[in-house]
C-alpha positions in Angstrom: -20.8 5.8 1.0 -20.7 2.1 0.4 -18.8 -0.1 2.8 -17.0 -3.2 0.9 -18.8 -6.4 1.2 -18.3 -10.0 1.5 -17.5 -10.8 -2.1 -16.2 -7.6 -3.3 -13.1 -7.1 -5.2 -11.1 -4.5 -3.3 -10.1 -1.2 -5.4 -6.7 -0.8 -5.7 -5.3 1.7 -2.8 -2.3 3.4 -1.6 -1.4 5.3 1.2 1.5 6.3 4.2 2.5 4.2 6.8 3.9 5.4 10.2 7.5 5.8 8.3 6.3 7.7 5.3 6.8 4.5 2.8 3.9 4.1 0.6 1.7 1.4 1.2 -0.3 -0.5 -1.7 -3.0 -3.2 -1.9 -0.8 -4.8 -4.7 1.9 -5.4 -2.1 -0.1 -7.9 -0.8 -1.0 -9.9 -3.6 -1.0 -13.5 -3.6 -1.7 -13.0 0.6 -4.5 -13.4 3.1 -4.6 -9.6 4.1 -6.1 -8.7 7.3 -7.2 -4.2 7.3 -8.3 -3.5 10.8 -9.8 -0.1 11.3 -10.0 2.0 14.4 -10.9 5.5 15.0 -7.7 6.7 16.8 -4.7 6.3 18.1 -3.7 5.7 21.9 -7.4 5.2 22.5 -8.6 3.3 25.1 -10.7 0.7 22.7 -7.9 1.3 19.7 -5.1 0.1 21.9 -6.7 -3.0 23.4 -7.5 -3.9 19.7 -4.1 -3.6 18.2 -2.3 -4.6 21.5 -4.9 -8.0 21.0 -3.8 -8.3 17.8 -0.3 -8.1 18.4 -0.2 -11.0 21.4 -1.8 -13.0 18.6 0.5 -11.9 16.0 2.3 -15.1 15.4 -1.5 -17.4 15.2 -2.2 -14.8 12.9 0.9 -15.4 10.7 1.0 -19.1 10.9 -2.1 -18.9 9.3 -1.0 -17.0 6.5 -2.3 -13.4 7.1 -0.8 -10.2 7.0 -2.7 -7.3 9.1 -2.5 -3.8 8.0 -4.0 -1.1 10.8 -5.8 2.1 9.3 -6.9 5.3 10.8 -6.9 9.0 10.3 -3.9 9.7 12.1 -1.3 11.5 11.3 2.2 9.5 10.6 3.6 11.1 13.6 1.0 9.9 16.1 0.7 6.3 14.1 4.4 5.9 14.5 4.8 6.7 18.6 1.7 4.1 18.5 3.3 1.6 16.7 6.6 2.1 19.1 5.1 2.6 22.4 3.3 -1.0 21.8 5.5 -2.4 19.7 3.5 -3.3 17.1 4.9 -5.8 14.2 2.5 -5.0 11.6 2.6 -1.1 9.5 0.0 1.5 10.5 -1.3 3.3 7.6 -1.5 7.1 8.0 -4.9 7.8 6.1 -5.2 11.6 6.7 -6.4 12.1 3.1 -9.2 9.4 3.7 -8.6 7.2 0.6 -8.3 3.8 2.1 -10.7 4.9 4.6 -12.6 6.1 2.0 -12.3 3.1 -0.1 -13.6 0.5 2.3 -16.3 2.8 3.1 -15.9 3.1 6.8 -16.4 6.8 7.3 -20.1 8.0 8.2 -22.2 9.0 11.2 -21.6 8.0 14.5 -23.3 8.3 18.0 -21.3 8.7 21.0 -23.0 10.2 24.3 -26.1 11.1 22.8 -24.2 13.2 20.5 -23.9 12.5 16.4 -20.5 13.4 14.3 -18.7 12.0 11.2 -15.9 9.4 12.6 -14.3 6.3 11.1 -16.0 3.1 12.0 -14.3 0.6 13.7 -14.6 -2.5 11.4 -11.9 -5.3 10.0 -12.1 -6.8 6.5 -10.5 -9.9 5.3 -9.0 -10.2 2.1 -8.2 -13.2 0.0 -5.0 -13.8 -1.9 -6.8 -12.7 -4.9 -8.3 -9.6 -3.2 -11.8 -10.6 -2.7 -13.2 -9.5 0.7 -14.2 -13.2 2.7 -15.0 -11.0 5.3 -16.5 -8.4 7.1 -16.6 -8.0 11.2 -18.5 -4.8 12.3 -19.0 -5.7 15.4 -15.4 -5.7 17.2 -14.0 -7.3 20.4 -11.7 -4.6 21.4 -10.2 -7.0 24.0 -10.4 -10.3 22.0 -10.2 -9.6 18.3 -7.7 -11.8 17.1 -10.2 -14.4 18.6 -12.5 -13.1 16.1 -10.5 -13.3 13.3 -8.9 -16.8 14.1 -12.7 -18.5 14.4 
């Protein structure tokens, strides 16, 4: 599987958010799109990262971007995460993998010496044309909008 690069157009996509409405990449055109991916829900690691992103919601705003949080959860369990921290942003419920799929962030991971399939927890950043400017694979949980803002 191929994970999007810097450069790359990103395929058109569509998927749930926590509410059920549909969700597509075309709503965002003509925005700076932030997609942040994390591997579940009510994580440790997941909830400092969207709880980060949150507390720097506004930054993130007043400097034009839109953040879209993906994982494999279902819209039940992305919804009770989105109220129990209050997030402002939608989560998309990717249980059919396409987004996930499309952003090629699904593959092998290690965790305590063992190996399984997982999502991997990477953000892209998306132009207002829908080119990817960038690509961080190496998340700060605790200080990701820092990341983002450099």
């Amino acid at each position: 599987m191929n994970t999007l690069k810097i450069g790359d157009k990103v395929p058109d996509f569509s998927s749930k958010d926590q509410d059920g409405n549909t969700i597509n990449l075309a709503d965002y055109k003509g925005k700076k799109l932030i997609v942040f991916f994390y591997p579940a829900a009510n994580t440790p690691g997941c909830t400092a990262e969207a709880c980060n992103l949150r507390d720097n919601y506004a930054e993130l705003q007043s400097q034009g971007y839109e953040l879209l949080g993906v994982s494999a959860d279902t819209e039940k369990k992305q919804s009770n995460f989105r109220k129990k921290y209050d997030f402002p942003f939608p989560l998309l419920a990717d249980v059919d993998h396409t987004v996930i799929k499309t952003f090629g962030v699904w593959g092998l991971k290690k965790f305590m010496g063992r190996e399984y399939d997982g999502i991997h927890r990477k953000t892209f950043i998306i132009d207002k044309t829908g080119i990817v400017t960038n690509v961080i694979d190496k998340v700060k949980t605790k200080d990701h909008a820092a990341q983002l803002l450099d």
